[in-house]
N, C-alpha and C positions, 0 to 999 in steps of 0.2 A: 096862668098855668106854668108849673114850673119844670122846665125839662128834667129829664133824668138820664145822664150818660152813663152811667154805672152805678151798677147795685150792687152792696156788698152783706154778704151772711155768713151769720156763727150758726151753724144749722146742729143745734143743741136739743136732746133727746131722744137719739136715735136708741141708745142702751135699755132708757126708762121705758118705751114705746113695748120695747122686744122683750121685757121683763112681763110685761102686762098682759101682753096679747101672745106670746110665742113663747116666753117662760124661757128665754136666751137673749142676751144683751147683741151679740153677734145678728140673728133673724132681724132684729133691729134695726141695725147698722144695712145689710141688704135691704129692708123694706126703704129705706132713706133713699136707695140709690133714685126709685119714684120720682120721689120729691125734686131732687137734682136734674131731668128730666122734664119735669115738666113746668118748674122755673127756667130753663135752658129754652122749652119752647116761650115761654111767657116773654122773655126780655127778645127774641127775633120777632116776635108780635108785637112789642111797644116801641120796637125800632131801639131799643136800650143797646147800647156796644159793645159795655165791660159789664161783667158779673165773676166776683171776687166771692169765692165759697173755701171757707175756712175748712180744711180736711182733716188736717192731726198737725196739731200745735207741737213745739219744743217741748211742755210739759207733760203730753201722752204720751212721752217714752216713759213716764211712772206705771201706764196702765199695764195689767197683767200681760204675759210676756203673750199667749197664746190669743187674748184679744186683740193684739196688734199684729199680732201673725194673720190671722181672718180680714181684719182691713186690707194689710198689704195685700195678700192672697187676692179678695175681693177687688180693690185696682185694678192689678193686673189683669185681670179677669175679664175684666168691664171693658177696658181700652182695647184689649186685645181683638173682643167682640165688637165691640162697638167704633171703632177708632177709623175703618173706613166710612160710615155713614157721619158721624163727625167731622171730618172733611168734607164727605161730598157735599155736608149741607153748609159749607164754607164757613165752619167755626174752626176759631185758632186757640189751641192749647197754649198755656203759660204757666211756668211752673215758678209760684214766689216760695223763699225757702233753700233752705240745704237740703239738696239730693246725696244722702247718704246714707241710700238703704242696702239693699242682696246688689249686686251687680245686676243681675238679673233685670230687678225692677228700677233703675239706673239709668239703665242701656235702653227700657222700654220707654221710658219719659221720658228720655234724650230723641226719642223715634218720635215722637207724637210732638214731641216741642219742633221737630224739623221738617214732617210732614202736614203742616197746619200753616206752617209759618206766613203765608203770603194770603190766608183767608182774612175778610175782614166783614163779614154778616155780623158776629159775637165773637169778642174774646173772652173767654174761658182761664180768670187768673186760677191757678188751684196752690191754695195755701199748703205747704206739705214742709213739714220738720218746719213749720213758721212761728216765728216768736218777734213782736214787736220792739223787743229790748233787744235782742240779738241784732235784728237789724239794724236799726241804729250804732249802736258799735262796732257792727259792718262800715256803718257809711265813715262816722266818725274817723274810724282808723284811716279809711282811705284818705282824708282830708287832714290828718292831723300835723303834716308839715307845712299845711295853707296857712296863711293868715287872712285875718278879714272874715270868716267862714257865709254865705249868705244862706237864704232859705233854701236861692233855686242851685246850689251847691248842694247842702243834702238830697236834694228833690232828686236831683243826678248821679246821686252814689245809693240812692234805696234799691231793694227788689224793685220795686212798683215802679221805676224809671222811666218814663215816655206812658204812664199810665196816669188820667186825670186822677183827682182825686175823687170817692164817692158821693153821690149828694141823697144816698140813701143807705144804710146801714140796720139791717132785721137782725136781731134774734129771735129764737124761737125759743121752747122750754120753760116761760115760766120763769129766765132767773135774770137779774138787769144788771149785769156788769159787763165789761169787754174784754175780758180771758187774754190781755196779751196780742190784740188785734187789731193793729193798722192806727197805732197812736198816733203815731204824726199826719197821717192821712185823713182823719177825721175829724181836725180843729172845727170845721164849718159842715159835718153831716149830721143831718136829721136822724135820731134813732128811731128806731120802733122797738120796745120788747113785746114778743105774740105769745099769746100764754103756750096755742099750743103745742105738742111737740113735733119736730120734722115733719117723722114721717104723715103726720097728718095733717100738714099744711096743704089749700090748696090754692088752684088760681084766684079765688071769689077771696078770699084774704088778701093777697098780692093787689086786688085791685081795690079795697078798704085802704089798707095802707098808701096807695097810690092817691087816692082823692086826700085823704088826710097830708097829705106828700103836699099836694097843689092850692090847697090851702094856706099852710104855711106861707108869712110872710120872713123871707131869708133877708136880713139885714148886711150880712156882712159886718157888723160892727157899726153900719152907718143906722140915721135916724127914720 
């Protein structure tokens, strides 16, 4: 059986879902919130630690100006509401990414990364303005007057910093690439791509992929 300390998701679909069934990309994006939810209870059920959920990439600042208004809106919304039971159930917010949105919603992830900080049932990374080539020339620059540079030297200048790396990596949607997500973190994670979308992922999926998880035989490079 192979452990799993952290699970990581591009939780891709939510737009296509809300097109379909709600005839708005936005209702979507809300019905997703679900999904997030009840993967959050799924990994304190597997005893899993870290769950890394990809939110809005460096590249959805291209999307329409008023769909990224409804997500931030939506955030804020959600934390606001939800952010004392989040705690109580002793999950810690992590925000990987540039925080560089309204002050507003700034100030609120700064509250939630500070009132969480000492739970340790799940951590909760949440990818936000994240982009895997960004960070890297994040780390890089901090290092660029070292010489010798080693693995565990970038390992120590990423977002992800004191964070294992994943030994499980889903997307969902139907589409098999990795948007920009967690390159260097991933040399040794198992992917899954799930055809279907977010929001109608459920736990009986999560637990297919888990068997298929514990089957795999993980070499490491060895024989």
């Amino acid at each position: 059986m192979n452990p799993v300390n952290h699970m990581a998701i591009i939780m891709d679909g939510n737009g296509r879902w809300g097109l379909k069934h709600r005839n708005s990309r936005n209702l979507g994006h809300k019905e997703g919130l679900k999904s997030v939810e009840m993967v959050m209870r799924y990994c304190i059920k597997k005893r899993i630690k870290f769950l890394t959920l990809y939110a809005f990439s460096t590249e959805n600042w291209k999307r329409p100006l008023k769909e990224r208004n409804y997500l931030f809106n939506l955030l804020e919304i959600y934390l606001k509401e939800k952010l004392e039971k989040i705690n109580n159930e002793k999950i810690r917010i992590k925000i990987i990414g540039e925080k560089n949105f309204s002050k507003g919603l700034n100030k609120l992830l700064d509250f939630a990364e500070k009132k969480t900080i000492k739970n340790t049932k799940l951590q909760i990374n949440l990818a936000l303005n994240y982009g895997s080539k960004k960070e890297l020339i994040y780390a890089f620059n901090k290092l660029k007057k070292r010489k010798g540079i080693t693995e565990n030297d970038v390992n120590k200048n990423l977002y992800t910093k004191n964070i294992p790396d994943p030994e499980i990596l889903i997307r969902t949607g139907n589409t098999q690439r990795l948007s920009n997500f967690l390159l260097w973190q991933i040399a040794y994670t198992e992917i899954f791509f799930e055809k279907k979308l977010w929001p109608d992922l459920k736990s009986e999926d999560l637990n297919k992929i888990m068997k298929k998880f514990s089957q795999v035989k993980r070499n490491f490079g060895k024989i």
